[in-house]
Residue, then its C-alpha position, 0 to 999 in steps of 0.5 A: x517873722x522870728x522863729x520862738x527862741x527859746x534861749x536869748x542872751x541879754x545884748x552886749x552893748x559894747x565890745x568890751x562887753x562881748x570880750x569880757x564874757x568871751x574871756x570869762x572861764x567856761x563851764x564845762x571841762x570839754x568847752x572847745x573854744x579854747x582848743x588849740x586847732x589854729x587853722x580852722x579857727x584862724x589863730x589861738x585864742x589868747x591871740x583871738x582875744x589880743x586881735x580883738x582888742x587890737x584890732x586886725x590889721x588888714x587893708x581894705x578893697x576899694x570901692x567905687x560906689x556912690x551912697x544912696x540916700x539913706x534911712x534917716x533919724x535927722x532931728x531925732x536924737x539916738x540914744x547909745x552908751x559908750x565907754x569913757x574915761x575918768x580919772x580918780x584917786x582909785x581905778x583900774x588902770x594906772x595913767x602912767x603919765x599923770x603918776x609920774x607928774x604927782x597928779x593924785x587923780x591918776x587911776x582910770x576907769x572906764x565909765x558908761x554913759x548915756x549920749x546922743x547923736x543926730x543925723x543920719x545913723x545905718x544900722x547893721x545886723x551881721x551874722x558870724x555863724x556859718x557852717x564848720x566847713x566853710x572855709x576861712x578864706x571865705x569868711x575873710x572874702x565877705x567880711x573885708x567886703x562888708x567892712x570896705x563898705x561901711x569904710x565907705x557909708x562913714x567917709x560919705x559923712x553917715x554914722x554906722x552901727x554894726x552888731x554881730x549876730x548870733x542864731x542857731x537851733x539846737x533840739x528843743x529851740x532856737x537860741x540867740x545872741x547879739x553884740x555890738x560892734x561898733x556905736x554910732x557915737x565912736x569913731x569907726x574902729x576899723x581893726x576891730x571891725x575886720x575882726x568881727x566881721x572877716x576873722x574866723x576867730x569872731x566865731x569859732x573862738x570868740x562867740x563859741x566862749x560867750x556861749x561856753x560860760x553859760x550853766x554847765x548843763x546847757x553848755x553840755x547841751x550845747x556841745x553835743x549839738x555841734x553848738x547849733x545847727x542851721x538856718x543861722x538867720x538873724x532877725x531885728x528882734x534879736x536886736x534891743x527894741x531901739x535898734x530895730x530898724x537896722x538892716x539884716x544880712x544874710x547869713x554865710x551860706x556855702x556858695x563857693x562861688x560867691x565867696x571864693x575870691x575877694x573880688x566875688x564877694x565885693x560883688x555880692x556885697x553891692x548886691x545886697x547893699x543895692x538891694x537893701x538901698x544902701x548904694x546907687x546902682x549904677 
């Protein structure tokens, strides 16, 4: 059962949601997302924010697994938003290819919309905080792990949805937030998934500036508590009433061992997602 969490931000339903917030200015003049200390956080954060958008180009472990029959929504309709493109007289972007052929509908903008999917659709729910002395390598370990392993839920023909999690506890409560990664209804973005799930940036720059634009004194409060302490468990309440049927990982503990090679992560991840029965044992 979820813990009262006293502070709970409204769910960012896409990534561009989460870097807009992410982007926007801080509240407090001693907000430490933007401070420059590359090697704990993996990179700067206007780097953060161009990875983000990017994507992070790594390559991804293989895996020999076989897919497990998995929970399934067939005949059911998903509802998800997605952003698509429109052309109009007026937009924010410039489609420099249409404006250099005359065609007056040659500004875009990126329009949410209502779509449905059939079939079956894996929902994941991914902590990103950890403690501030984990290492990077091991947020990378587990996070090129997981992200091998819905590489491999999509090429076995299923959709994923993946949200990043957010749970820590100051003083007086809990506090919470999710973003989504990626949508069922898109192609899987890999770039931006690693990001997510296996740059220390996802976390000590880019979740660390959502939570900077809140009201100034509770940013404060905030920053005085180290922007949370433990346990950094998500819970399917965290998640919009649709999506709560998803699977929660377990956040990243400290288990040198289990993080400290790629290998021992991919490991743990069949683990869990033989646990979760995501895969076959063997």
């Amino acid at each position: 059962m979820r813990p009262k969490t006293a502070v709970e931000l409204p769910p960012m339903w896409s990534w561009q949601d989460f870097l807009d917030r992410a982007a926007a200015p801080a509240t407090a003049d001693n907000a430490r997302a933007r401070q420059d200390r590359d090697g704990w956080a993996g990179s700067g954060f206007q780097e953060s924010l161009r990875l983000a958008t990017d994507g992070w180009a790594q390559a991804l472990p293989e895996t020999d697994v076989s897919i497990a029959a998995l929970r399934e929504r067939t005949g059911r309709r998903v509802r998800t938003t997605v952003l698509e493109p429109r052309w109009d007289v007026t937009g924010s972007e410039v489609d420099v290819g249409a404006f250099l052929a005359g065609v007056p509908e040659c500004m875009v903008d990126a329009v949410p919309q209502q779509v449905t999917t059939r079939g079956r659709v894996v929902t994941l729910l991914v902590p990103a905080v950890c403690g501030h002395q984990v290492p990077t390598d091991h947020i990378r370990h587990r996070g090129l792990a997981l992200a091998a392993f819905c590489s491999a839920i999509v090429t076995a023909g299923h959709s994923v949805e993946v949200w990043s999690g957010w749970g820590t506890n100051l003083p007086d409560g809990r506090i919470a937030a999710v973003a989504r990664v990626v949508s069922p209804a898109e192609p899987l973005d890999l770039g931006r998934l690693i990001f997510a799930m296996a740059h220390p940036a996802m976390l000590r720059r880019l979740w660390f500036a959502v939570w900077e634009t809140e009201p100034e004194p509770f940013v404060r409060r905030l920053l005085d508590a180290n922007y949370g302490r433990s346990p950094f468990t998500c819970f399917p309440e965290d998640l919009p009433e649709n999506a709560r049927d998803a699977y929660v990982l377990p956040d990243l503990d400290q288990d040198e061992q289990r993080w400290e090679t790629l290998d021992s992560a991919l490991a743990w991840c069949q683990e869990v997602f033989t646990e979760l029965g995501l895969i076959r044992a063997d």
